[in-house]
Jmol script that loads the backbone (N, CA, C; Angstrom):
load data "model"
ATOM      1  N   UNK A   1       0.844  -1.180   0.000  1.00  0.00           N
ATOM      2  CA  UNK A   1       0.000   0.000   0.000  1.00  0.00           C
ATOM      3  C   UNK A   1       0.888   1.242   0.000  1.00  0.00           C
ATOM      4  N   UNK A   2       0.618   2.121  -0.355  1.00  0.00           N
ATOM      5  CA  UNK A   2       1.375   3.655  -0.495  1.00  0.00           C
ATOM      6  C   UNK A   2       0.072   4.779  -0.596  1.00  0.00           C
ATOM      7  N   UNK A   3       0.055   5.609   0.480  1.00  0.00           N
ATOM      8  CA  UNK A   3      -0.927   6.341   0.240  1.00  0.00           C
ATOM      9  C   UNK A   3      -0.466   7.665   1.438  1.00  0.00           C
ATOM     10  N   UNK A   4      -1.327   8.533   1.400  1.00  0.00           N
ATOM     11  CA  UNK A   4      -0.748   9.856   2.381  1.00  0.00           C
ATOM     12  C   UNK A   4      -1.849   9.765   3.239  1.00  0.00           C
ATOM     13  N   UNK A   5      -1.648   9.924   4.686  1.00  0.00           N
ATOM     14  CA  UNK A   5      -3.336   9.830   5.342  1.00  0.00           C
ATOM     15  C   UNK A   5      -2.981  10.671   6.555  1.00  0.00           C
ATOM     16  N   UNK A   6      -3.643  11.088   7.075  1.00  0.00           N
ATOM     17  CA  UNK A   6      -3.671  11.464   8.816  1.00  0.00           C
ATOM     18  C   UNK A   6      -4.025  10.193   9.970  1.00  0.00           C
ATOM     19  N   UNK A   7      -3.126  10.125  10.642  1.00  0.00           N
ATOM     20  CA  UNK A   7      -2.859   9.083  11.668  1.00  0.00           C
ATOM     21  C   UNK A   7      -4.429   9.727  12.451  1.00  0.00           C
ATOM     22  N   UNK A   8      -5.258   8.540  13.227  1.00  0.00           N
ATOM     23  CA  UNK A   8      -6.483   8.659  13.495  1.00  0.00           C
ATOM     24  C   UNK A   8      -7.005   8.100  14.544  1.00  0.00           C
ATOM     25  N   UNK A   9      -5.868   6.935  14.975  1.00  0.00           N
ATOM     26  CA  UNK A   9      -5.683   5.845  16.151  1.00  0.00           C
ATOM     27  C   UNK A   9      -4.744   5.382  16.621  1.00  0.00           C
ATOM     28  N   UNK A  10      -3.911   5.250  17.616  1.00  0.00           N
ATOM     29  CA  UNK A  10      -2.916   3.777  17.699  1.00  0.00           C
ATOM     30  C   UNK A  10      -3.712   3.413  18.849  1.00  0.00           C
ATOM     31  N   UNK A  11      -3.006   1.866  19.177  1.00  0.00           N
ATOM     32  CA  UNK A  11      -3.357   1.316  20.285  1.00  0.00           C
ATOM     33  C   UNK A  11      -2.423   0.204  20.312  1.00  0.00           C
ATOM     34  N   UNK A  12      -2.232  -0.822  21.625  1.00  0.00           N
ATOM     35  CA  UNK A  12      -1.069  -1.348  22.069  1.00  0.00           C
ATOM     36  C   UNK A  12      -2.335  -2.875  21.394  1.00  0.00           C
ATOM     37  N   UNK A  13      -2.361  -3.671  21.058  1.00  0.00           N
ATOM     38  CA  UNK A  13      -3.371  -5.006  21.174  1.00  0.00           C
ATOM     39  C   UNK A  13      -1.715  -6.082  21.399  1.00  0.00           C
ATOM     40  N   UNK A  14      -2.722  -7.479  21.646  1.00  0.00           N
ATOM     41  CA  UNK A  14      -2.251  -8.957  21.399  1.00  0.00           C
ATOM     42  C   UNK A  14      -2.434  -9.515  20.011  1.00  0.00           C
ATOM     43  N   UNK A  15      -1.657 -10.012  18.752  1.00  0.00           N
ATOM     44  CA  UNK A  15      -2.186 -10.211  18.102  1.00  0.00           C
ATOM     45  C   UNK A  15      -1.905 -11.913  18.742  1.00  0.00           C
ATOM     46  N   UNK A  16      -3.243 -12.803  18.242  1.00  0.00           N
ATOM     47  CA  UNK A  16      -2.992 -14.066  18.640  1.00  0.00           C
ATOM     48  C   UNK A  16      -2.242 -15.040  17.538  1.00  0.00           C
ATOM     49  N   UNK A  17      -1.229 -15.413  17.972  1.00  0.00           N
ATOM     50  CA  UNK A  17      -0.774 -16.495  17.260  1.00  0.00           C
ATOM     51  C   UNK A  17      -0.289 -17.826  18.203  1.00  0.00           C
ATOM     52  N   UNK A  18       0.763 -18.634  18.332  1.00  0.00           N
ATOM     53  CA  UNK A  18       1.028 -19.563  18.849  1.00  0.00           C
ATOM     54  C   UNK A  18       1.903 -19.295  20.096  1.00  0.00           C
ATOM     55  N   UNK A  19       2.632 -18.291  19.705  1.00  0.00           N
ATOM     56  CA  UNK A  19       3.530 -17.397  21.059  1.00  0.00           C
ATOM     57  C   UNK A  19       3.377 -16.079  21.581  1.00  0.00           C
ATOM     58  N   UNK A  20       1.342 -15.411  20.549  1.00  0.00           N
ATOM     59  CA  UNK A  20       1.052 -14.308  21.076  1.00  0.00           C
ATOM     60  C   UNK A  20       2.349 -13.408  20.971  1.00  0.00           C
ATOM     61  N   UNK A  21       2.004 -12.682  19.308  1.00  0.00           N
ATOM     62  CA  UNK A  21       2.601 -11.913  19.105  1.00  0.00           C
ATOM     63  C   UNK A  21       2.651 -10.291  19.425  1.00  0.00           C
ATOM     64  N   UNK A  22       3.044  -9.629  20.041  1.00  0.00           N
ATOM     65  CA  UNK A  22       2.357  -8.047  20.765  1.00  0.00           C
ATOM     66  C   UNK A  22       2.643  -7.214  19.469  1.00  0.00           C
ATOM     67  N   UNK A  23       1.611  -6.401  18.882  1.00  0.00           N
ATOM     68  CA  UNK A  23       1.709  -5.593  18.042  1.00  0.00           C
ATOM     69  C   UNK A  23       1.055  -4.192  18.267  1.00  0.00           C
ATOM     70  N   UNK A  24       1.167  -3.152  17.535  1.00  0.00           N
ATOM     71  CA  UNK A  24       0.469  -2.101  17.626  1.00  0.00           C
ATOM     72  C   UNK A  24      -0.285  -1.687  16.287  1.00  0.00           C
ATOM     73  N   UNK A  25      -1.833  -1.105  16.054  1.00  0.00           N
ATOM     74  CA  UNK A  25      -2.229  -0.826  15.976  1.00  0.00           C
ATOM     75  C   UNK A  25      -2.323   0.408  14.924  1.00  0.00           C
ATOM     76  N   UNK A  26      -2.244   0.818  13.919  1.00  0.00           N
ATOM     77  CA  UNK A  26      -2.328   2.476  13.345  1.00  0.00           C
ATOM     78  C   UNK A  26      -3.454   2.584  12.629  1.00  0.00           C
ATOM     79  N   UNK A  27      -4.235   3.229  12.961  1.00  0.00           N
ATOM     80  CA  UNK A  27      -5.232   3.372  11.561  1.00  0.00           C
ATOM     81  C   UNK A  27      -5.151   4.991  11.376  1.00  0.00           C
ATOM     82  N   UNK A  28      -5.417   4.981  10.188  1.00  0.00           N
ATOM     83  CA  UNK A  28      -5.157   6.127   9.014  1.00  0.00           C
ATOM     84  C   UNK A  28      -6.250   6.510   8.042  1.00  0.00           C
ATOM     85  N   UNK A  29      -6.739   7.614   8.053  1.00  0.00           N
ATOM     86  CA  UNK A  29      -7.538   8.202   6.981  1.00  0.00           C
ATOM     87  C   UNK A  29      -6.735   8.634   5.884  1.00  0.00           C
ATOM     88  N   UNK A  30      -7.112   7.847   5.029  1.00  0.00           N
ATOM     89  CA  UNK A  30      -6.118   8.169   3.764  1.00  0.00           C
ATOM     90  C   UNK A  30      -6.874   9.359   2.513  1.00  0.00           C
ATOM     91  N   UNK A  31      -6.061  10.457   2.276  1.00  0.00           N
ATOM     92  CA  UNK A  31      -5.906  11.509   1.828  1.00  0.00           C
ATOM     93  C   UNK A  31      -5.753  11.121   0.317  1.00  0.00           C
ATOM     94  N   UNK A  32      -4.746  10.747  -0.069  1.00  0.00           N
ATOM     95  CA  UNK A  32      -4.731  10.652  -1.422  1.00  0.00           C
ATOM     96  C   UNK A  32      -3.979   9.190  -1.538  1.00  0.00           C
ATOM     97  N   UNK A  33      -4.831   8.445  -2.140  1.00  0.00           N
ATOM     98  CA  UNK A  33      -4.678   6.872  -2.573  1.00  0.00           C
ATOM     99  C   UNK A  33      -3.151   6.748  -3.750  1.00  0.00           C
ATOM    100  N   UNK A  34      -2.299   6.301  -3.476  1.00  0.00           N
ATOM    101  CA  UNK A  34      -1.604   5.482  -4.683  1.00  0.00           C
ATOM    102  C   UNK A  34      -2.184   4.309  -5.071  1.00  0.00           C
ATOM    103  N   UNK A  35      -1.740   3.279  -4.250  1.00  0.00           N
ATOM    104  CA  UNK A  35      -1.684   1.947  -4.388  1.00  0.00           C
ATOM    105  C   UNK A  35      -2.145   1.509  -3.431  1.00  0.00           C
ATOM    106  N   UNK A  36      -3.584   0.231  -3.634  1.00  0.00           N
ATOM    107  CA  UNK A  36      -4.104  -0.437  -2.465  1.00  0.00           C
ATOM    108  C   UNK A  36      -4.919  -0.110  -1.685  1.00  0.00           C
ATOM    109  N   UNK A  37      -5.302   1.240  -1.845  1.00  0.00           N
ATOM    110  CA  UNK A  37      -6.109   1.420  -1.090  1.00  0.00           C
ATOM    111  C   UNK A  37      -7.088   2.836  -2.211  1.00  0.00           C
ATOM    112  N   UNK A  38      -8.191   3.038  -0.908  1.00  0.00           N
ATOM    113  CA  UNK A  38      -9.049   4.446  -2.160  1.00  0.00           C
ATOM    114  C   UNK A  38      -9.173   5.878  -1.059  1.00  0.00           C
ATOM    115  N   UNK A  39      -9.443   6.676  -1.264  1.00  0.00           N
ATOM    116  CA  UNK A  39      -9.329   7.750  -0.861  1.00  0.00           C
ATOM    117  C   UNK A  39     -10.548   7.973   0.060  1.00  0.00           C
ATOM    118  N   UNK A  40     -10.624   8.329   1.187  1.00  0.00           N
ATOM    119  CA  UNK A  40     -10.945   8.670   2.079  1.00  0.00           C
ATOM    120  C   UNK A  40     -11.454   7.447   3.100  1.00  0.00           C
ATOM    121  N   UNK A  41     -11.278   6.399   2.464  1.00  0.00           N
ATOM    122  CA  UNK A  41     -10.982   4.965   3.105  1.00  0.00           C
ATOM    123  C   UNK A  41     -10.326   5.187   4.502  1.00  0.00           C
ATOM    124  N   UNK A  42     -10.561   4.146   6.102  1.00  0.00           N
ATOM    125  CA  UNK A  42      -9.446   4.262   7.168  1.00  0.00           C
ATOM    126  C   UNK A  42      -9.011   3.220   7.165  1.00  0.00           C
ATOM    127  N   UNK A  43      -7.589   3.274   7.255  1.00  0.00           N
ATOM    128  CA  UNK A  43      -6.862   1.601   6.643  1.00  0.00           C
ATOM    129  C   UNK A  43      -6.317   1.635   8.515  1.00  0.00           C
ATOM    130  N   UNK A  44      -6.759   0.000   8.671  1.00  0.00           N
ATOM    131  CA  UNK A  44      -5.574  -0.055  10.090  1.00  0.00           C
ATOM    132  C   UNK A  44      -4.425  -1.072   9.932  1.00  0.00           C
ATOM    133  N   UNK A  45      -3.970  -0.709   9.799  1.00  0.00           N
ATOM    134  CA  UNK A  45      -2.858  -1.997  10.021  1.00  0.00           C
ATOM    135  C   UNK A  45      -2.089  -2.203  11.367  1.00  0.00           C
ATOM    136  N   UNK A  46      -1.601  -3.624  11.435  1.00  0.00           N
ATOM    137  CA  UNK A  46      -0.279  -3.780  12.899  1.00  0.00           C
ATOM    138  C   UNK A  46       0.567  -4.374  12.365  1.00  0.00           C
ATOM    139  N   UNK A  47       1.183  -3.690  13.067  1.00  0.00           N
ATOM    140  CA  UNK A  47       2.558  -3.694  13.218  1.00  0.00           C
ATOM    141  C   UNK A  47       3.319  -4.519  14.498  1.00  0.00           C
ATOM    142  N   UNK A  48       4.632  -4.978  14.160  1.00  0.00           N
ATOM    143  CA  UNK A  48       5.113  -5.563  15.637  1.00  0.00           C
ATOM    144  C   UNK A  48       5.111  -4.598  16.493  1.00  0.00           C
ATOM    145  N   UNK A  49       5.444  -4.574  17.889  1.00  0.00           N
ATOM    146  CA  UNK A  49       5.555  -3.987  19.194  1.00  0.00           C
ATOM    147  C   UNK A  49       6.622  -3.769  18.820  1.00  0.00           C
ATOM    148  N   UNK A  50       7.787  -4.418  18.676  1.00  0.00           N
ATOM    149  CA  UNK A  50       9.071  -3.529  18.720  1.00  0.00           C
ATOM    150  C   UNK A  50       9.976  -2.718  17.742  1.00  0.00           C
ATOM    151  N   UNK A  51       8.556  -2.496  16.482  1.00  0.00           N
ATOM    152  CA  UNK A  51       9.236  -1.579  15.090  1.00  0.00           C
ATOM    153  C   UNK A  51       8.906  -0.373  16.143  1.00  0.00           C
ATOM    154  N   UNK A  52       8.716   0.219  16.887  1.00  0.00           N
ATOM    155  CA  UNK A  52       8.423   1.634  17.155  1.00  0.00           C
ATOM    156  C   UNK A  52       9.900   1.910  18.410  1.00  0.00           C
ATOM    157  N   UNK A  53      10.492   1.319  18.462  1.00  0.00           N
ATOM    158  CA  UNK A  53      12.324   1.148  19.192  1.00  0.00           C
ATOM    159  C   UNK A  53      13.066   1.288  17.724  1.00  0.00           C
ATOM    160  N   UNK A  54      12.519   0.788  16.369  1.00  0.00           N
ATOM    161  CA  UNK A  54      13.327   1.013  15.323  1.00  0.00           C
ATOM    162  C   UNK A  54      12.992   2.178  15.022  1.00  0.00           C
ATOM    163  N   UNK A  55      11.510   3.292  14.817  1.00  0.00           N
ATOM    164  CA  UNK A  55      11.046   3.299  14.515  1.00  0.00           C
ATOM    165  C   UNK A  55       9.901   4.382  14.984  1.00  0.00           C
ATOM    166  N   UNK A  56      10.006   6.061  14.739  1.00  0.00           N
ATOM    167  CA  UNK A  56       9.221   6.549  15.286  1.00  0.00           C
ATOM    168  C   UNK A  56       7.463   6.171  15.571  1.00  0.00           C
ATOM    169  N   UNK A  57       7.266   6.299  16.704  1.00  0.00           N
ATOM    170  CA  UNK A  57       5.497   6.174  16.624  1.00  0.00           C
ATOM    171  C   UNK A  57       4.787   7.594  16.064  1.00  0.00           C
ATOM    172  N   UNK A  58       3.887   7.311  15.355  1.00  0.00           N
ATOM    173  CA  UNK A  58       3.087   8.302  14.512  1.00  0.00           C
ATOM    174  C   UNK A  58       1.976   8.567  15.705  1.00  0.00           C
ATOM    175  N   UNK A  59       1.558   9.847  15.728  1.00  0.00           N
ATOM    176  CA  UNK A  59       0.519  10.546  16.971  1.00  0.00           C
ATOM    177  C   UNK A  59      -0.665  10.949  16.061  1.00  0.00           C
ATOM    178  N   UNK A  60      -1.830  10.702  16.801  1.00  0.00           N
ATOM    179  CA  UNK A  60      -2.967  10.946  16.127  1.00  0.00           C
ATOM    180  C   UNK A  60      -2.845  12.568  15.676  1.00  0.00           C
ATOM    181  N   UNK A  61      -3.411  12.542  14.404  1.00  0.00           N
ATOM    182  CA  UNK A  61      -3.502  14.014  14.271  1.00  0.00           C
ATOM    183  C   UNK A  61      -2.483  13.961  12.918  1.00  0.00           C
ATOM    184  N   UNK A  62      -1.454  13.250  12.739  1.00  0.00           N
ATOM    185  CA  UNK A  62      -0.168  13.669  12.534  1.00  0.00           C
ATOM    186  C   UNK A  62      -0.256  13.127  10.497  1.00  0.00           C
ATOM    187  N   UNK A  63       0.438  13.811   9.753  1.00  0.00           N
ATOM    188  CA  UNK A  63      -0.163  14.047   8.409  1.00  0.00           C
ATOM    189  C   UNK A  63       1.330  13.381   7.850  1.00  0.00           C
ATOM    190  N   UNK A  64       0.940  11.659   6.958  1.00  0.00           N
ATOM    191  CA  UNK A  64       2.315  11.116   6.524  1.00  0.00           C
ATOM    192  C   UNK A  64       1.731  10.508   5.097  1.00  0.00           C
ATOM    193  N   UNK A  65       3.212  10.097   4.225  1.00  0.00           N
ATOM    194  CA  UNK A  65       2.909   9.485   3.279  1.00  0.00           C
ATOM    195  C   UNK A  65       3.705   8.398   3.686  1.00  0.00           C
ATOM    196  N   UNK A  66       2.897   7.057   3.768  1.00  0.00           N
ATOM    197  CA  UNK A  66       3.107   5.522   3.521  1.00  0.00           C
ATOM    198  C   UNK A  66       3.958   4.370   2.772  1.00  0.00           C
ATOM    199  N   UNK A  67       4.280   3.803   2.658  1.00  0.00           N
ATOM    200  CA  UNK A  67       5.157   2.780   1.848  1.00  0.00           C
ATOM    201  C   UNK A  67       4.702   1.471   2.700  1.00  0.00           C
ATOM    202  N   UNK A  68       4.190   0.971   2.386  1.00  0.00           N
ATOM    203  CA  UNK A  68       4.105  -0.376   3.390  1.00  0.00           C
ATOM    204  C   UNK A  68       3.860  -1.270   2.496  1.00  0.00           C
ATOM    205  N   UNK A  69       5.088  -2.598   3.728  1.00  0.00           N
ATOM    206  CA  UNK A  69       4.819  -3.539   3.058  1.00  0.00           C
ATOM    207  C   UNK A  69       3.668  -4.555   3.002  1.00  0.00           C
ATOM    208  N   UNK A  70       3.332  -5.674   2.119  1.00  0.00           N
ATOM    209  CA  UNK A  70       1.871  -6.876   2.147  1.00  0.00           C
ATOM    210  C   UNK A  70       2.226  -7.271   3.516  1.00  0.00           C
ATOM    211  N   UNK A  71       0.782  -7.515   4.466  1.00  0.00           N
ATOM    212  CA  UNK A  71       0.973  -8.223   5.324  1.00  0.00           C
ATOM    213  C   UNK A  71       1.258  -9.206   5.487  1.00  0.00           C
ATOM    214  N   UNK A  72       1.854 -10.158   6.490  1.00  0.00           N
ATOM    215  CA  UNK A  72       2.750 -10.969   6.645  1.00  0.00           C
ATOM    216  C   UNK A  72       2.067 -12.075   6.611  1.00  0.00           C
ATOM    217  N   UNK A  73       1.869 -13.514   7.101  1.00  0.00           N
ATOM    218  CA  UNK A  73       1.394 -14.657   7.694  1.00  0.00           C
ATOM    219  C   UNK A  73       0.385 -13.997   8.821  1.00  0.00           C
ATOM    220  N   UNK A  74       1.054 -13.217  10.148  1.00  0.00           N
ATOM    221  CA  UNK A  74       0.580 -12.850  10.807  1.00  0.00           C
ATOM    222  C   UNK A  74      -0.096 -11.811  10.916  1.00  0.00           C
ATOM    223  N   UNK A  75      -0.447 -11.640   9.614  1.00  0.00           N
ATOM    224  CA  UNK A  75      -1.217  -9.911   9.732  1.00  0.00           C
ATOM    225  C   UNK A  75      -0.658  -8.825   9.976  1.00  0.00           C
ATOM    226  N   UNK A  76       1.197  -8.908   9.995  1.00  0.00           N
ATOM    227  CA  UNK A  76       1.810  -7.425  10.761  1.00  0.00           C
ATOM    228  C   UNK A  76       2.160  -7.247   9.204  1.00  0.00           C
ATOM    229  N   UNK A  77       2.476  -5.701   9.263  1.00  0.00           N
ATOM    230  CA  UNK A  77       3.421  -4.717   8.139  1.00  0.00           C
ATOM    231  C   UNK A  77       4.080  -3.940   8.531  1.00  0.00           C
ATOM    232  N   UNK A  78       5.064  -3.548   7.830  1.00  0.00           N
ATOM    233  CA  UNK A  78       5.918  -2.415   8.026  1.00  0.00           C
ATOM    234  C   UNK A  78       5.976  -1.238   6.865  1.00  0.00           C
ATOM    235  N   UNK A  79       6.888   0.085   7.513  1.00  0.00           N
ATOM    236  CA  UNK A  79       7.045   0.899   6.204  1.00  0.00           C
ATOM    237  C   UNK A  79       8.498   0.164   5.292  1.00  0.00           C
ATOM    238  N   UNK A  80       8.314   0.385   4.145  1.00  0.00           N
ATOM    239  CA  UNK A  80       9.312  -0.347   3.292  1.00  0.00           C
ATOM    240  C   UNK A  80      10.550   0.846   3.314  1.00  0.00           C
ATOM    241  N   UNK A  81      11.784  -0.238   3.443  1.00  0.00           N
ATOM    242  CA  UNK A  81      12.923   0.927   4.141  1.00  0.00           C
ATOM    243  C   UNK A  81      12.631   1.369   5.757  1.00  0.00           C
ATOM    244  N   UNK A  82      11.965   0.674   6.238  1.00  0.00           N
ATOM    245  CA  UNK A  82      11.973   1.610   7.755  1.00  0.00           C
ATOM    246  C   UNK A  82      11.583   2.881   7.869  1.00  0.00           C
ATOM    247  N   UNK A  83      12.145   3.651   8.275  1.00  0.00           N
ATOM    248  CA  UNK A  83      12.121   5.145   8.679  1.00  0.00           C
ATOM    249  C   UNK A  83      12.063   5.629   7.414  1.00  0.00           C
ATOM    250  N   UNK A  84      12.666   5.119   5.942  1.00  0.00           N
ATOM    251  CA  UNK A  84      12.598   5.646   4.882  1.00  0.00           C
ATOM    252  C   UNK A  84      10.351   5.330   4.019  1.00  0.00           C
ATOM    253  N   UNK A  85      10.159   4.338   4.584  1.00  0.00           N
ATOM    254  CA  UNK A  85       8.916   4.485   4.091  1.00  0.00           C
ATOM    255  C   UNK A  85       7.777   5.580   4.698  1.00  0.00           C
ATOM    256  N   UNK A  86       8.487   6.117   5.819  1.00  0.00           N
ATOM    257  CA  UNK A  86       7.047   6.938   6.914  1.00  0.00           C
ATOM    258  C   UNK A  86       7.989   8.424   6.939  1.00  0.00           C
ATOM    259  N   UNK A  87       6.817   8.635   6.158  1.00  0.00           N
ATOM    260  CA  UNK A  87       7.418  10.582   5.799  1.00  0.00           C
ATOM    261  C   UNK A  87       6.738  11.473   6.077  1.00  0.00           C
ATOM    262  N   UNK A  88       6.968  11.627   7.094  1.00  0.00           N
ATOM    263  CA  UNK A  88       6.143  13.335   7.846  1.00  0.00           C
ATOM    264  C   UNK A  88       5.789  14.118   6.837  1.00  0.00           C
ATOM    265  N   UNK A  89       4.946  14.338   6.585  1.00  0.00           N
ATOM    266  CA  UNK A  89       4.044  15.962   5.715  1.00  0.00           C
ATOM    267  C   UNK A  89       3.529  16.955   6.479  1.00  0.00           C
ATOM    268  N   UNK A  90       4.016  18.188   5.950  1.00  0.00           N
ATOM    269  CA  UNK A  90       3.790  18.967   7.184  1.00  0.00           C
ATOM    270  C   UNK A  90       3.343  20.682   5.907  1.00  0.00           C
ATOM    271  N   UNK A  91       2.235  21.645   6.008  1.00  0.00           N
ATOM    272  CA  UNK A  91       1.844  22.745   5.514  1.00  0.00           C
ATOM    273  C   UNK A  91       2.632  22.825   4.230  1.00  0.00           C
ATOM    274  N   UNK A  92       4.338  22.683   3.876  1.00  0.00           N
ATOM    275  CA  UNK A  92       5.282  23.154   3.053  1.00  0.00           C
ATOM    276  C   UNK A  92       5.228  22.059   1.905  1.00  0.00           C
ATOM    277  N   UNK A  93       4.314  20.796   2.186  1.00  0.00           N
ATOM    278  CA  UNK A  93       4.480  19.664   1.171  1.00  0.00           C
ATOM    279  C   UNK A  93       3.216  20.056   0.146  1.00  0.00           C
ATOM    280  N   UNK A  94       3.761  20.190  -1.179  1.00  0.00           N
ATOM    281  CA  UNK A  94       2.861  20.505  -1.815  1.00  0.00           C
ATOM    282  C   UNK A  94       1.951  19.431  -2.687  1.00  0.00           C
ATOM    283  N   UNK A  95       0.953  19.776  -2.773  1.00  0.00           N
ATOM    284  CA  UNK A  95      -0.027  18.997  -3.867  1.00  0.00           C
ATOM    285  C   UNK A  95       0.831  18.498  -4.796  1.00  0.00           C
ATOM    286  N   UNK A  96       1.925  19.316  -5.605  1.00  0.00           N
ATOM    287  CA  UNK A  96       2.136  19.348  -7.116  1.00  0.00           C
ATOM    288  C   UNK A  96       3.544  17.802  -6.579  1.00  0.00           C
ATOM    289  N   UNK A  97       3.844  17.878  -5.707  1.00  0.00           N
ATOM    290  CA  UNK A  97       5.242  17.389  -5.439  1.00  0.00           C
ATOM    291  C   UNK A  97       4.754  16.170  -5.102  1.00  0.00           C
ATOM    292  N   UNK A  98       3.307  15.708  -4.024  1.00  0.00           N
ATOM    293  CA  UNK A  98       2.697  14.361  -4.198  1.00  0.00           C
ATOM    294  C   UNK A  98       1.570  13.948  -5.574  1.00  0.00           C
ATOM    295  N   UNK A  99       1.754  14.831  -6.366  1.00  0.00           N
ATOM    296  CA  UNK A  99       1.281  14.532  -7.869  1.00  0.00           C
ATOM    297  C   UNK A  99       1.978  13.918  -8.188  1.00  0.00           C
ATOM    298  N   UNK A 100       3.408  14.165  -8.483  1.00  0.00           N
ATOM    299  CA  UNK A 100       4.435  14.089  -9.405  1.00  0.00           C
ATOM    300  C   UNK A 100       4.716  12.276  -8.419  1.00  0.00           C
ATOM    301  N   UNK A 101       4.922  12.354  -7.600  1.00  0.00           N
ATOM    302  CA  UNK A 101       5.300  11.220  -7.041  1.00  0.00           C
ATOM    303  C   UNK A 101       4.224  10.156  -7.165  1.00  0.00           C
ATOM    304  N   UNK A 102       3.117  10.613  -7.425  1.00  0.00           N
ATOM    305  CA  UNK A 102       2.357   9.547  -7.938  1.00  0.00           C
ATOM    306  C   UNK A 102       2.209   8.735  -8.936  1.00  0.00           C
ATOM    307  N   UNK A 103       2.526  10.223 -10.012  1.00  0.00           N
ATOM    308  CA  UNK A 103       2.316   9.832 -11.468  1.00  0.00           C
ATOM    309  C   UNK A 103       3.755   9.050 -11.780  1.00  0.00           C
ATOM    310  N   UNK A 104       4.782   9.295 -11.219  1.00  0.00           N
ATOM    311  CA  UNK A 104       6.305   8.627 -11.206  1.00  0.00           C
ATOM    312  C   UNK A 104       5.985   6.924 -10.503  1.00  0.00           C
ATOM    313  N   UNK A 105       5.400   6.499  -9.309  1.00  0.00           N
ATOM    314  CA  UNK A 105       4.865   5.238  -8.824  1.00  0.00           C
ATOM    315  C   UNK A 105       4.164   4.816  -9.977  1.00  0.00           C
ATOM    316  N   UNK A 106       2.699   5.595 -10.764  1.00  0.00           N
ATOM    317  CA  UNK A 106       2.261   4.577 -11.876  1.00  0.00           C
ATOM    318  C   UNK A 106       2.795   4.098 -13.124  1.00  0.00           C
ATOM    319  N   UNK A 107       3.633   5.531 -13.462  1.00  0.00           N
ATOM    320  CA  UNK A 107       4.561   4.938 -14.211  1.00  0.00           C
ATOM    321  C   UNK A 107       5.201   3.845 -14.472  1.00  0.00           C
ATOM    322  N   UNK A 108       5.858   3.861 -13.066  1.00  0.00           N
ATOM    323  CA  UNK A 108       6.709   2.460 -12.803  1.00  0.00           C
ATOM    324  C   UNK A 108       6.612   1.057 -12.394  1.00  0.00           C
ATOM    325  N   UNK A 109       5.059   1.486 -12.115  1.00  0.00           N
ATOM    326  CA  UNK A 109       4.172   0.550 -11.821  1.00  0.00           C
ATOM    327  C   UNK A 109       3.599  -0.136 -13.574  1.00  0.00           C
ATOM    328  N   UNK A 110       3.929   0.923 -14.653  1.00  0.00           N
ATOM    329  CA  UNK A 110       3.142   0.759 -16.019  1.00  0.00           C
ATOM    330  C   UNK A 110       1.596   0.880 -16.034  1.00  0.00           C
ATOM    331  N   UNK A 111       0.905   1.601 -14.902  1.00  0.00           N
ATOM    332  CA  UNK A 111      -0.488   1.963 -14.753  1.00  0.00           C
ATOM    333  C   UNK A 111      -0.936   2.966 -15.897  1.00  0.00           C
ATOM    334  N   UNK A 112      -0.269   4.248 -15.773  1.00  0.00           N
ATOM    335  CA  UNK A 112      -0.569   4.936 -17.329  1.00  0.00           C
ATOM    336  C   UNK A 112      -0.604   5.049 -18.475  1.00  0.00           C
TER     337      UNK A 112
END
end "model"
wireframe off; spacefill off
backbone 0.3
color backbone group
């Protein structure tokens, strides 16, 4: 999935597996859709408990563009690259600059 959204939730859960895996929680109102998802959609995904020691935690409120990877066996994902997939957007990020990065993803994707 790749998309820009405003963080909307976290929370600490159990995800259940055989050794009860601890994960966290993000859901996201997504702003402008790339890949995988549609626009104004709230995507949640989890994540392990201990990507956020690799790995800033995102605060509700807080305005990012995505890279994540397919979920796993266990239902967890990450941003692709780490710290390089979760990119703060902040007033100075413009429309034209997550255009261009879109139309460059379908490209390369061969969507257009």
């Amino acid at each position: 999935m790749v998309f820009s959204g405003t963080a909307i939730g976290t929370k600490v859960l159990e995800v259940r597996t055989d050794q009860g895996v601890p994960a966290i929680t993000l859901t996201f109102r997504v702003e402008r859709a790339v890949i995988g998802v549609e626009a104004g959609q709230a995507v949640t995904i989890r994540q392990w408990a201990g990507a956020p020691s690799q790995l800033r935690l995102v605060r509700d409120g807080e305005h990012v563009l995505l890279f994540l990877y397919p979920p796993s066996r266990l239902g967890l994902t990450s941003p692709v690259g780490g710290a390089q997939g979760l990119i703060q957007l902040n007033a100075q990020t413009s429309d034209a600059a997550l255009t261009q990065l879109e139309r460059a993803i379908r490209t390369a994707r061969q969507e257009e």
